[in-house]
C-alpha positions as protocol buffer text, in pm:
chain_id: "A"
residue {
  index: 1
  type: UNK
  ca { x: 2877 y: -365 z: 1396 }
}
residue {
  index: 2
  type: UNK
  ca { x: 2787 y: -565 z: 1110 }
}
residue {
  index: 3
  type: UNK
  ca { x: 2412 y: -669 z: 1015 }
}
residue {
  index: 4
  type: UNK
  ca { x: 2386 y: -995 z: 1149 }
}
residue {
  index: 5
  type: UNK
  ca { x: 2455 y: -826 z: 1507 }
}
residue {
  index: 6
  type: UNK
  ca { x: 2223 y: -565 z: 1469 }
}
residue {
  index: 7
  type: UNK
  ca { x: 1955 y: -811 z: 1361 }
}
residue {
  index: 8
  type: UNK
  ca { x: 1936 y: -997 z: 1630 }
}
residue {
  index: 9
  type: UNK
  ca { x: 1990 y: -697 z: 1887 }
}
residue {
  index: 10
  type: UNK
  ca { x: 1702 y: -583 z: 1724 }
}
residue {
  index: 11
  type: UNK
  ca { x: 1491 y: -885 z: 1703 }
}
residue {
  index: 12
  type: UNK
  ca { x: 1520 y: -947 z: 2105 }
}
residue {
  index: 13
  type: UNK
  ca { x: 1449 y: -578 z: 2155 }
}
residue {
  index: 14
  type: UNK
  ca { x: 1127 y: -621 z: 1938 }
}
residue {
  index: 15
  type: UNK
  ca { x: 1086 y: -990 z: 2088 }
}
residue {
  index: 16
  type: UNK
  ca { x: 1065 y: -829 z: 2452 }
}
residue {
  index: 17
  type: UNK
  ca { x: 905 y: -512 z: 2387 }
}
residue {
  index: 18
  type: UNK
  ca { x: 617 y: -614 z: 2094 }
}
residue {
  index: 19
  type: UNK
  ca { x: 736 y: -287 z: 1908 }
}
residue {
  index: 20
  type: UNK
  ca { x: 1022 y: -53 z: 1880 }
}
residue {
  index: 21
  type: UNK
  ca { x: 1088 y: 305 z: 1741 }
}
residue {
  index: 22
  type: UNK
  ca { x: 1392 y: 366 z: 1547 }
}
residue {
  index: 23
  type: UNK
  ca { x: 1521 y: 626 z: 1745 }
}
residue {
  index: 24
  type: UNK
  ca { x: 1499 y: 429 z: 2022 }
}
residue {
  index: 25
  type: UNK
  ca { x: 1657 y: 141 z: 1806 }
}
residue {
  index: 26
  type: UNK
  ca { x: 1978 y: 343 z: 1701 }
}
residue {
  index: 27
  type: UNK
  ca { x: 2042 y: 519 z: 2088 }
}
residue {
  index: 28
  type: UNK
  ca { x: 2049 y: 165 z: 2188 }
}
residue {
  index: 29
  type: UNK
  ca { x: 2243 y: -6 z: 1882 }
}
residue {
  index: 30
  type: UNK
  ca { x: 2442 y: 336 z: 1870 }
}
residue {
  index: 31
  type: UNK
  ca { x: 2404 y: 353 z: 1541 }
}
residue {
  index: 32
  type: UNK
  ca { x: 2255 y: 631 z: 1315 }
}
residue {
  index: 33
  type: UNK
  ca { x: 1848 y: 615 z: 1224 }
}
residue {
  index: 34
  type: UNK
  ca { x: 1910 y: 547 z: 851 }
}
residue {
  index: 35
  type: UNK
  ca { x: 2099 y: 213 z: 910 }
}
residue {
  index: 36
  type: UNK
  ca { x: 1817 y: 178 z: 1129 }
}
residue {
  index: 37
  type: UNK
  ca { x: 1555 y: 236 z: 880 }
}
residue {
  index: 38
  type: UNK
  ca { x: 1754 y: 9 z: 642 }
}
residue {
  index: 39
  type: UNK
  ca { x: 1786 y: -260 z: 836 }
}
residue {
  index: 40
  type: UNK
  ca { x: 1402 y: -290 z: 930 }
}
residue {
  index: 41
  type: UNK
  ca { x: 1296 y: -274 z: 584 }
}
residue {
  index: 42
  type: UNK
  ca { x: 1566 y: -619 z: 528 }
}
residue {
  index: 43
  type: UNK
  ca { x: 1419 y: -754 z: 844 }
}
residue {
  index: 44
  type: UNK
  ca { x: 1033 y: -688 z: 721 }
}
residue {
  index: 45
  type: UNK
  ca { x: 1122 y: -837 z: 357 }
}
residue {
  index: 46
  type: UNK
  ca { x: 1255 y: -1183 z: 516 }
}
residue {
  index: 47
  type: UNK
  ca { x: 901 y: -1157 z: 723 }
}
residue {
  index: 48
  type: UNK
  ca { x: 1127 y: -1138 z: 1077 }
}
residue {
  index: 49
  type: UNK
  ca { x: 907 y: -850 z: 1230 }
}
residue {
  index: 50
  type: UNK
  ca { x: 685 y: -615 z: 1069 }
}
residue {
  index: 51
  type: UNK
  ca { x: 758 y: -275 z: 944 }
}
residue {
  index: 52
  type: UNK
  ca { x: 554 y: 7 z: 1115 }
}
residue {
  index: 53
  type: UNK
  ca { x: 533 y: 395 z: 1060 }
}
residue {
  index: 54
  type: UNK
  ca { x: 841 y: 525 z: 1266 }
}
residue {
  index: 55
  type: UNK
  ca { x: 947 y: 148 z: 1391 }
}
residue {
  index: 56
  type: UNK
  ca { x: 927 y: -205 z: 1393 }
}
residue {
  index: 57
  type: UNK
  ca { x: 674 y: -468 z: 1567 }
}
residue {
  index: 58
  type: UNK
  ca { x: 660 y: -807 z: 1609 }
}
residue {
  index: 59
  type: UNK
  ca { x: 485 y: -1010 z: 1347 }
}
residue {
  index: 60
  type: UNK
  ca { x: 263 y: -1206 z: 1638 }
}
residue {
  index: 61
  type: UNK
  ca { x: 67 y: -849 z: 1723 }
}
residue {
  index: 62
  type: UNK
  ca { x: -56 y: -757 z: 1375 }
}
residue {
  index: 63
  type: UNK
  ca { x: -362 y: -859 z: 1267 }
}
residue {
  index: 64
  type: UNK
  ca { x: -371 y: -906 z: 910 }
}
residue {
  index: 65
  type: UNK
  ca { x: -185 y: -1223 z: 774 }
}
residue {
  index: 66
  type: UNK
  ca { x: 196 y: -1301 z: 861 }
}
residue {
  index: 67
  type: UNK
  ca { x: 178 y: -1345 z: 512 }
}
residue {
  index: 68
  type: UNK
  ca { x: 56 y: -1005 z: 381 }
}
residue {
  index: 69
  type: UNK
  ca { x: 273 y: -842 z: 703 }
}
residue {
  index: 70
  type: UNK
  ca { x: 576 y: -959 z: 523 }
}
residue {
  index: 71
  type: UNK
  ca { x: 476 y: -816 z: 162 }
}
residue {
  index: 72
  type: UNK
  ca { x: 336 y: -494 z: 312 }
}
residue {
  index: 73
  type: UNK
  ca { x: 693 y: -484 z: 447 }
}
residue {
  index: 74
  type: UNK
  ca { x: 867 y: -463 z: 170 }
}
residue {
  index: 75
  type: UNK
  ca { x: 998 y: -127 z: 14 }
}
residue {
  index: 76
  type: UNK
  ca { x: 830 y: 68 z: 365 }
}
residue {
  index: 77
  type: UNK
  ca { x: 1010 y: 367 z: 324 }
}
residue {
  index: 78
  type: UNK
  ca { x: 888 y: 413 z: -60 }
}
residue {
  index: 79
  type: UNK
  ca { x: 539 y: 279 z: 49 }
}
residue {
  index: 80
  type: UNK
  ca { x: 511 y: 575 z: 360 }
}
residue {
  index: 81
  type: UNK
  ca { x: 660 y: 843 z: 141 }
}
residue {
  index: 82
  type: UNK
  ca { x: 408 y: 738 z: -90 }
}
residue {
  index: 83
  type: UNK
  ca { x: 115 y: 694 z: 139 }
}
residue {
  index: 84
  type: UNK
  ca { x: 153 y: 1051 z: 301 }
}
residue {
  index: 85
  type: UNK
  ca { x: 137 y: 1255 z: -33 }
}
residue {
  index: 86
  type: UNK
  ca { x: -205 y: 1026 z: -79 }
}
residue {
  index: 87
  type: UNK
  ca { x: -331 y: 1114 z: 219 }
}
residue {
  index: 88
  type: UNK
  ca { x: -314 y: 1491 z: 205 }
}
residue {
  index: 89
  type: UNK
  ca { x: -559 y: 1462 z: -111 }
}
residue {
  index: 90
  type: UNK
  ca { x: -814 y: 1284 z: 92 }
}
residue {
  index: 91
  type: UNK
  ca { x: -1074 y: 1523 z: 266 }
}
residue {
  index: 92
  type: UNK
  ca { x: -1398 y: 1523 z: 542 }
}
residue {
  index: 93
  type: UNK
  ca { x: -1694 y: 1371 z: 391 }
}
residue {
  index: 94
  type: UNK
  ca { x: -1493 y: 1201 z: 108 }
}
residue {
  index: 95
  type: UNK
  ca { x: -1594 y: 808 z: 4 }
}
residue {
  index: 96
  type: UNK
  ca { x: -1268 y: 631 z: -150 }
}
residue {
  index: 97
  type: UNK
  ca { x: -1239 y: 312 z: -296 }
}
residue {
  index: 98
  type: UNK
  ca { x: -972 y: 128 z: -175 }
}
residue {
  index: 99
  type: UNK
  ca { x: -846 y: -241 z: -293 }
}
residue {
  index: 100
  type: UNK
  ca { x: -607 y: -474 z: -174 }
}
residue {
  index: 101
  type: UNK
  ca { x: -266 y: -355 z: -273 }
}
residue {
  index: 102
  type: UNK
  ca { x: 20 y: -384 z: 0 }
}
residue {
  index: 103
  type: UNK
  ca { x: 102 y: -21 z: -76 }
}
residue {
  index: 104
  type: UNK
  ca { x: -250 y: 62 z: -10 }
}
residue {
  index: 105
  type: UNK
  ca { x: -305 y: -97 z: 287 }
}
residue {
  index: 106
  type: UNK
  ca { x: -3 y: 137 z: 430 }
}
residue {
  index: 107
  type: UNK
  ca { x: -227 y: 442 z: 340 }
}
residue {
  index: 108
  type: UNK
  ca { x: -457 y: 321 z: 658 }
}
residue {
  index: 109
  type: UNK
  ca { x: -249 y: 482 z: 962 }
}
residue {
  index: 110
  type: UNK
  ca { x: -266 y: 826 z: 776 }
}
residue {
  index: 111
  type: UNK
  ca { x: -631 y: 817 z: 745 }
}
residue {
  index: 112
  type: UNK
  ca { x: -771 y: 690 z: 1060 }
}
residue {
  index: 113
  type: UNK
  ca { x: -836 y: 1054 z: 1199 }
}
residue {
  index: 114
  type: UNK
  ca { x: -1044 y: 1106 z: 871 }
}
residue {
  index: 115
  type: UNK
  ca { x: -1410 y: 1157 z: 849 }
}
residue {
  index: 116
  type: UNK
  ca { x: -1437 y: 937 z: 565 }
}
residue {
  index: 117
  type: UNK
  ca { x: -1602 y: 606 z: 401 }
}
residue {
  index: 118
  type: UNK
  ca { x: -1379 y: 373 z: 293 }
}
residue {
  index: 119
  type: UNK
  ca { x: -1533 y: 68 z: 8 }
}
residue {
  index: 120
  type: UNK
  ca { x: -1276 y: -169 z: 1 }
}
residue {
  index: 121
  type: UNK
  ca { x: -1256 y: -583 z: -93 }
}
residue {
  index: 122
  type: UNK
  ca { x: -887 y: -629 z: 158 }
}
residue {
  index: 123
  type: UNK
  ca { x: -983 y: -773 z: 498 }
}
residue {
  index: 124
  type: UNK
  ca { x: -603 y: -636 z: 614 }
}
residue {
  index: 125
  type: UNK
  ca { x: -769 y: -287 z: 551 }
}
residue {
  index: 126
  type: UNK
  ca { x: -1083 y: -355 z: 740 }
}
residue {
  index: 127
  type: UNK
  ca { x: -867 y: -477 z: 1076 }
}
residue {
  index: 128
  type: UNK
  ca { x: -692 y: -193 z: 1025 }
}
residue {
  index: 129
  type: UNK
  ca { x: -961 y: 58 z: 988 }
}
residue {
  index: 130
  type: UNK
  ca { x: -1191 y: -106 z: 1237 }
}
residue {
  index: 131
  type: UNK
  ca { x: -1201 y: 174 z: 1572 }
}
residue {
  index: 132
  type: UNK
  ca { x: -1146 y: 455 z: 1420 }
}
residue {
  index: 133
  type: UNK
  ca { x: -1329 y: 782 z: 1255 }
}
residue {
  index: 134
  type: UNK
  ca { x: -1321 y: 585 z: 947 }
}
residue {
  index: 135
  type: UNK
  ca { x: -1642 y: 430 z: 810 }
}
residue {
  index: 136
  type: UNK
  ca { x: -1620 y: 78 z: 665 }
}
residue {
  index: 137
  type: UNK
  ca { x: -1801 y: -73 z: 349 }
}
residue {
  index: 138
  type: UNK
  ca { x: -1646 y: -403 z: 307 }
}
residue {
  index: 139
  type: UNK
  ca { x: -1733 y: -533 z: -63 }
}
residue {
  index: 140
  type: UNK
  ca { x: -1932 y: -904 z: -39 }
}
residue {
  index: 141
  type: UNK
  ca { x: -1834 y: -1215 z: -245 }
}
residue {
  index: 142
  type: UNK
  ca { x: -1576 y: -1499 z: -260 }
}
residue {
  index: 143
  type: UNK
  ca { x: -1288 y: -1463 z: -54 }
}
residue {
  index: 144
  type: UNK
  ca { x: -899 y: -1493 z: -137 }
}
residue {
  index: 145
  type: UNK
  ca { x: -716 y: -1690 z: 156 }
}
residue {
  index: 146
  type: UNK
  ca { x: -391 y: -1618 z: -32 }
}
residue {
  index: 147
  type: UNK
  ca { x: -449 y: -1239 z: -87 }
}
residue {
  index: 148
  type: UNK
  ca { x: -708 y: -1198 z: 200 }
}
residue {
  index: 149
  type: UNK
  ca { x: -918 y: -977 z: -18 }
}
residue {
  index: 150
  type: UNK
  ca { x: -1297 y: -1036 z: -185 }
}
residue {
  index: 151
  type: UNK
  ca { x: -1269 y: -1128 z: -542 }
}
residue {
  index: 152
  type: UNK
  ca { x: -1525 y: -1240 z: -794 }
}
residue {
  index: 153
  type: UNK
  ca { x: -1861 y: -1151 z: -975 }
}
residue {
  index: 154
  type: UNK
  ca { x: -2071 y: -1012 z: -695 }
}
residue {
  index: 155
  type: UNK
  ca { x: -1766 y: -790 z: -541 }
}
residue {
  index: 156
  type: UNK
  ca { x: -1732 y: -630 z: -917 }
}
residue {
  index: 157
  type: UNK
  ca { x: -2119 y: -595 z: -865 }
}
residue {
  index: 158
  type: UNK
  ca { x: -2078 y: -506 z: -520 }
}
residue {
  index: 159
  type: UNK
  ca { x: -1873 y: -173 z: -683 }
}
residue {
  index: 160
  type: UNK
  ca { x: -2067 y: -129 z: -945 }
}
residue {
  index: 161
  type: UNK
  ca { x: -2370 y: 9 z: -737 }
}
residue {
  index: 162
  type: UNK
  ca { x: -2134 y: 256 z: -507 }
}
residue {
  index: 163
  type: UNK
  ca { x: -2005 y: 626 z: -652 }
}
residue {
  index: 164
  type: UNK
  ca { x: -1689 y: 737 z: -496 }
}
residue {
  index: 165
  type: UNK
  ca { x: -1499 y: 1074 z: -473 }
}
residue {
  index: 166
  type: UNK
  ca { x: -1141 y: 897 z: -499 }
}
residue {
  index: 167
  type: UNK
  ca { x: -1001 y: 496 z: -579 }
}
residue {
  index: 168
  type: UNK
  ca { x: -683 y: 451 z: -447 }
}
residue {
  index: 169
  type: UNK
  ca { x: -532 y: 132 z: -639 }
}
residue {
  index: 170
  type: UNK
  ca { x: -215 y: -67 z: -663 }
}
residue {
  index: 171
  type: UNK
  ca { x: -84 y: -214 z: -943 }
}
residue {
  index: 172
  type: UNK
  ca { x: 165 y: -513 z: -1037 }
}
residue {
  index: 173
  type: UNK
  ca { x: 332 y: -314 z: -1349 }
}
residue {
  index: 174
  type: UNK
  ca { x: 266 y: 9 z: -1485 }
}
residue {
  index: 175
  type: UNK
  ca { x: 431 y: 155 z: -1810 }
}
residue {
  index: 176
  type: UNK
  ca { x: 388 y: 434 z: -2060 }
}
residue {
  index: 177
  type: UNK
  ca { x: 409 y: 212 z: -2352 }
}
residue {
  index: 178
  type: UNK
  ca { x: 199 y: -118 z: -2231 }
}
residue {
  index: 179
  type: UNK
  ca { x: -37 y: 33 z: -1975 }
}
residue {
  index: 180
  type: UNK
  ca { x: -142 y: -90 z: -1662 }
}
residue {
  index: 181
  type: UNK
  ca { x: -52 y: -462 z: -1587 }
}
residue {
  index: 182
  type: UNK
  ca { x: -152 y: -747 z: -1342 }
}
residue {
  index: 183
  type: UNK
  ca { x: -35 y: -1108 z: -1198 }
}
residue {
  index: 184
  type: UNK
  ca { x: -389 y: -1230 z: -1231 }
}
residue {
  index: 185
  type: UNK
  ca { x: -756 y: -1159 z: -1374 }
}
residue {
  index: 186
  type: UNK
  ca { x: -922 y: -1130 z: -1069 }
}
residue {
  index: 187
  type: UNK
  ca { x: -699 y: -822 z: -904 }
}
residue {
  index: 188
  type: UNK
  ca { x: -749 y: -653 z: -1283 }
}
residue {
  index: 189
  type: UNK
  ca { x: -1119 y: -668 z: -1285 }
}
residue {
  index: 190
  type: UNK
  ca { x: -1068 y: -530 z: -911 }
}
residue {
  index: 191
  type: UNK
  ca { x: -891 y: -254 z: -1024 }
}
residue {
  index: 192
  type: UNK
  ca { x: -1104 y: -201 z: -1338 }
}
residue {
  index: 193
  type: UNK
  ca { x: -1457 y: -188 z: -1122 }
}
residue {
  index: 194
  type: UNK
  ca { x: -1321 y: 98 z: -894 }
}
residue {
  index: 195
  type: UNK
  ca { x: -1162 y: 294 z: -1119 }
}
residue {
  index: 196
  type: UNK
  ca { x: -1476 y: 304 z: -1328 }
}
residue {
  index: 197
  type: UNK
  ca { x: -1679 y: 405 z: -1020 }
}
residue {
  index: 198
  type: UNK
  ca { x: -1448 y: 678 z: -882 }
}
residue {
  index: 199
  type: UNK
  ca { x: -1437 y: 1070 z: -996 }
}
residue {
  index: 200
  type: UNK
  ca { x: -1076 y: 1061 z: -946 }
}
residue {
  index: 201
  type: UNK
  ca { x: -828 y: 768 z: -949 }
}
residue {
  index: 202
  type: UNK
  ca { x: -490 y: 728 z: -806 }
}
residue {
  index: 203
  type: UNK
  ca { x: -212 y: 486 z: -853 }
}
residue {
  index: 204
  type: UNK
  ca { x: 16 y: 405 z: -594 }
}
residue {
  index: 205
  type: UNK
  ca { x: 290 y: 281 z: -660 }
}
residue {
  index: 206
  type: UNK
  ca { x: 699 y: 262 z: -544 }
}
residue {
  index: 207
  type: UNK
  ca { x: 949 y: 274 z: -838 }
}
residue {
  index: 208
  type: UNK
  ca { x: 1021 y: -82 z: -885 }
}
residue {
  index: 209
  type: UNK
  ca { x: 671 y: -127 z: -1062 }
}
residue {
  index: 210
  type: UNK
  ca { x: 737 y: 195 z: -1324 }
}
residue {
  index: 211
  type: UNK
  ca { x: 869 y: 40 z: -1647 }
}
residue {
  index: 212
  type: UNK
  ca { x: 737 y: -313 z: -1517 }
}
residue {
  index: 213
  type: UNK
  ca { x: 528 y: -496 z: -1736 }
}
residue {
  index: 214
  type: UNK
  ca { x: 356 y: -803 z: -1586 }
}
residue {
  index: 215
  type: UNK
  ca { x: 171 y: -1174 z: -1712 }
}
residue {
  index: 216
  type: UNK
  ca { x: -178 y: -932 z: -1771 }
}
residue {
  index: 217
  type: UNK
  ca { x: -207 y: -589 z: -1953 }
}
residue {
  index: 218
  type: UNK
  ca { x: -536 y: -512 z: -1837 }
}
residue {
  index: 219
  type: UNK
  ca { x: -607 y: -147 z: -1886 }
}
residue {
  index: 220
  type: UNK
  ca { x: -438 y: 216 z: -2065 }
}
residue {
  index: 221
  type: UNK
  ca { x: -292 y: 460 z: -1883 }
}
residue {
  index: 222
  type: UNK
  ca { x: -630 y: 691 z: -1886 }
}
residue {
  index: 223
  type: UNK
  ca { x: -763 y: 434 z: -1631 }
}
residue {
  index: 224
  type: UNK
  ca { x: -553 y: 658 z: -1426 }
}
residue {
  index: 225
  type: UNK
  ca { x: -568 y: 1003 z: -1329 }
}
residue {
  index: 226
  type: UNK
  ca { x: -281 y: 1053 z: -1060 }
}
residue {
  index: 227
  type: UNK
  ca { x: 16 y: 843 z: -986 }
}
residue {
  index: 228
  type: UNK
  ca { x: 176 y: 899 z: -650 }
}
residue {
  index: 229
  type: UNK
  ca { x: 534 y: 751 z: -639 }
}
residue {
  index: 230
  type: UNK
  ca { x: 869 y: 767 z: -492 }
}
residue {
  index: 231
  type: UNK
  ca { x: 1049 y: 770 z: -780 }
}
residue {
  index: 232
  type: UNK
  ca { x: 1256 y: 1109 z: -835 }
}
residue {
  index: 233
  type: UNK
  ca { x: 1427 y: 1065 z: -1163 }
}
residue {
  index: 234
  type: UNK
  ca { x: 1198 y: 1283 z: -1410 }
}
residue {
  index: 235
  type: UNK
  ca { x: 1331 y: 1036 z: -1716 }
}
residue {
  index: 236
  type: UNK
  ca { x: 1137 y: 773 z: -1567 }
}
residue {
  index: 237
  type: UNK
  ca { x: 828 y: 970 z: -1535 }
}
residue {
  index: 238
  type: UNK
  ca { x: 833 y: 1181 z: -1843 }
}
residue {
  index: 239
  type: UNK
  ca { x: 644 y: 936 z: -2020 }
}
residue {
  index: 240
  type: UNK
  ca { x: 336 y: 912 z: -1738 }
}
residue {
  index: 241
  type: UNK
  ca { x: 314 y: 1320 z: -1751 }
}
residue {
  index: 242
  type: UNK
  ca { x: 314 y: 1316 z: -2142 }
}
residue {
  index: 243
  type: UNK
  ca { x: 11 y: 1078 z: -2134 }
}
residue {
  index: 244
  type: UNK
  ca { x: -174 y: 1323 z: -1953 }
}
residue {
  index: 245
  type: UNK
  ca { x: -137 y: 1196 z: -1549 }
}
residue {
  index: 246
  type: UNK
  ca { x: -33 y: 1424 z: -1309 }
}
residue {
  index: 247
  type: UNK
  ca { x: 245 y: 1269 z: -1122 }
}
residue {
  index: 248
  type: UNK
  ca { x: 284 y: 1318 z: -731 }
}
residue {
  index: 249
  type: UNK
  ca { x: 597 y: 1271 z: -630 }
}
residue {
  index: 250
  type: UNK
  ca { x: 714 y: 1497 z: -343 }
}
């Protein structure tokens, strides 16, 4: 069965349903769970449902933005992989920064059973969050429609007067040569105020940002302490290691 078949098999399942699992998506396709998988992720990138852990749901149920759905979407199975080596370093009685990254925001549903507080500027997070063990401090100031996220001088003051454990950032472009990179000013200073204010601070992020160098270079790599990615290939990650991260990859 070709894609275009399975795509719409899948979108009236979702359609009628609200959400599917991919198991149940492949019995009922007859198909095997890794088409499955790979198909949702094409489906979530053209913003035709939204990619949850284990399954698919249709984009009129989620809360955050149809917008930021479809980004969060994008490169899910990197982003989860990701997300569950992040949360096993989180802990009880931990405060973590957390901003307004797409890959971030996918660290939520591994974290809701935490005893934690969570500072964070992304509203996406905060609907997320909202109901569960987690603890909320949502950072004050001028609010990005686009992004849905608190930007500006009073959020970077905002994080100035909070000390967290752990920041758990995303980034644009990171590379061993350039340095940390951004598509704007705003998200840098973001990134810039939490990492200052955190013990420890990890960067998540998939392997399509390694090597990537974006319109800002905002920061060095010793802005960083961890970076937690998918990427296997130890030629691609030599350089982070040799500049003193440790790299969490499996």
């Amino acid at each position: 069965m070709s894609y275009q078949s399975r795509k719409q098999i899948i979108l009236k399942i979702v359609e009628e349903k609200g959400e599917a699992e991919v198991k149940e998506l492949a019995q009922l396709i007859d198909t095997s769970e890794i088409t499955i998988r790979r198909d949702l992720g094409q489906m979530a990138a053209d913003g035709l449902i939204y990619r949850t852990h284990g399954g698919a749901m249709k984009l009129s149920l989620v809360n955050p933005p149809v917008s930021f759905a479809q980004k969060s979407g994008v490169n899910a199975e990197k982003k989860e992989h990701i997300c569950r080596l992040a949360a096993a370093e989180i802990h009880d009685g931990e405060v973590i920064f957390m901003d307004c990254g797409s890959t971030v925001f996918r660290l939520c549903p591994f974290i809701k059973n935490k005893k934690i507080k969570v500072i964070t500027n992304s509203l996406p997070v905060v609907y997320e969050l909202m109901n569960t063990e987690v603890s909320i401090n949502l950072i004050g100031g001028e609010l990005d429609n686009e992004r849905q996220a608190v930007h500006g001088v009073m959020a970077t003051e905002h994080i100035q007067r909070y000390r967290a454990n752990k920041a758990f950032l995303g980034v644009d472009g990171i590379s061993a040569e350039n340095g940390l990179s951004a598509g704007s000013e705003k998200e840098a200073e973001m990134t810039k105020a939490m990492a200052a204010n955190a013990l420890v601070t990890y960067l998540l992020c998939d392997s399509t940002k390694l090597g990537r160098n974006r319109y800002l270079t905002f920061a060095p790599l010793q802005l960083v302490d961890v970076l937690v990615t998918d990427e296997q290939d130890e030629g691609r990650i030599e350089g982070f290691k040799n500049a003193g991260l440790r790299v969490l990859n499996q």
